[in-house]
N, C-alpha and C positions, 0 to 999 in steps of 0.2 A: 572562785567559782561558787555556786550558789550552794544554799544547804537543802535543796530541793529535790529529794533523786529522783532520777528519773525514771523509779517505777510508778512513782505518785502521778495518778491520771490528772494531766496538768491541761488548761484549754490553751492548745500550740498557739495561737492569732494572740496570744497575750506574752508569749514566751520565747526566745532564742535556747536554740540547742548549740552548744557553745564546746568545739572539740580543742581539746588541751595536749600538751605533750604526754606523752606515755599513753597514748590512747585512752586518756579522760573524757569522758562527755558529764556535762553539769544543764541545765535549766537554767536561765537567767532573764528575770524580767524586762521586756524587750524597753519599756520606760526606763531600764540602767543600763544599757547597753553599751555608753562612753565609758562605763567602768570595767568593761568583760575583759578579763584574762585569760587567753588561750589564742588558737592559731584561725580556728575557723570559727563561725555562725552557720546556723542552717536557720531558715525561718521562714513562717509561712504570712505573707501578707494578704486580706483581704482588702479590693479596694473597688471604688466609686466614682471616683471623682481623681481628679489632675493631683489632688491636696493631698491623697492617700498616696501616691507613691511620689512624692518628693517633686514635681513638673519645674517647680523656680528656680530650680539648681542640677546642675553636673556634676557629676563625682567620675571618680576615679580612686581604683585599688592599689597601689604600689607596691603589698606585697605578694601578690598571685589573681590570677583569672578569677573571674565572677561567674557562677553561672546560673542562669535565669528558667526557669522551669513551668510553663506557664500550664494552671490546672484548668480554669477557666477563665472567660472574660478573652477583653484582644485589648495588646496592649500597640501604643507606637514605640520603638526605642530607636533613638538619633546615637550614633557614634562618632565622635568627632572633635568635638565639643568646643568651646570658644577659640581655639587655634587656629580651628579648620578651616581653609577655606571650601571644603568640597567633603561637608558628612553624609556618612550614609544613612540612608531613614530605611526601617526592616518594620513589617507587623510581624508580632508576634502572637499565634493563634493559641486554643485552646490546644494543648497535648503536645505542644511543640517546646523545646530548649534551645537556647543561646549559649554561646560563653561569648561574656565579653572577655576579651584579652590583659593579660594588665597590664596596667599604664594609660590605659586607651579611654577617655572621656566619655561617658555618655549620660545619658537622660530618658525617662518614658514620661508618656503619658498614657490617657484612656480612654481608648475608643468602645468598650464596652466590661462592665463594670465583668470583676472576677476575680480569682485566687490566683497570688502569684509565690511557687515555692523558690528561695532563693539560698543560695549558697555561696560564702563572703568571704575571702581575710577577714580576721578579727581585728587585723591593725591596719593601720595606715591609707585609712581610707582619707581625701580631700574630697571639699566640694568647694562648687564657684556658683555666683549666681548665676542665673540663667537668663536674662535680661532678653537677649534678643526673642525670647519664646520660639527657637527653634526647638 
């Protein structure tokens, strides 16, 4: 975990709060993020654009639910994802939460630019591309 504590006023859109067994929470620069040690991520994404929240590709959690927290902005998210023959497409507004399920594919995009807080496994996340732009 980082050597950051997290009393040190950190700018969060730069940073993962990254919760570890024994109820550890560490700061880890969200550019090292492949390297994080522990069970969860909390983090807060600003975005604009398809580019800022991942639009080319699917992911999915394998080891627990995701859940999505949206502060601003609208976001689309497809659940489903290249298996699917029949995914669901949800907007998600400003003030509103998700959880995606795990296991379960999805994808956003951005129908208007805003903060998205999020909350992850630390592990075992995949992703695929996303070729069909669903």
């Amino acid at each position: 975990m980082s050597n950051i504590p997290i009393s040190t006023p950190t700018a969060i859109a730069n940073h993962l709060i990254v919760l570890g067994p024994e109820h550890q929470a560490a700061l880890q620069p969200f550019a090292r993020r492949a390297a994080i040690q522990g069970d969860w991520m909390i983090g807060l994404k600003p975005f604009a654009q398809d580019a800022d929240v991942h639009a080319d590709h699917w992911e999915r959690h394998a080891a627990g639910d995701e859940i999505l927290m949206l502060l601003a902005g609208r976001l689309r998210v497809v659940i489903g994802g290249p298996d699917s023959d029949d995914p669901a497409t949800l907007v998600l507004e400003a003030g509103h939460t998700l959880r995606v399920a795990r296991g379960h594919w999805h994808g956003l995009s951005v129908i208007e630019p805003g903060q998205l807080l999020f909350i992850t496994p630390a592990q075992g996340t995949e992703h695929r591309s996303r070729k069909d732009g669903r």
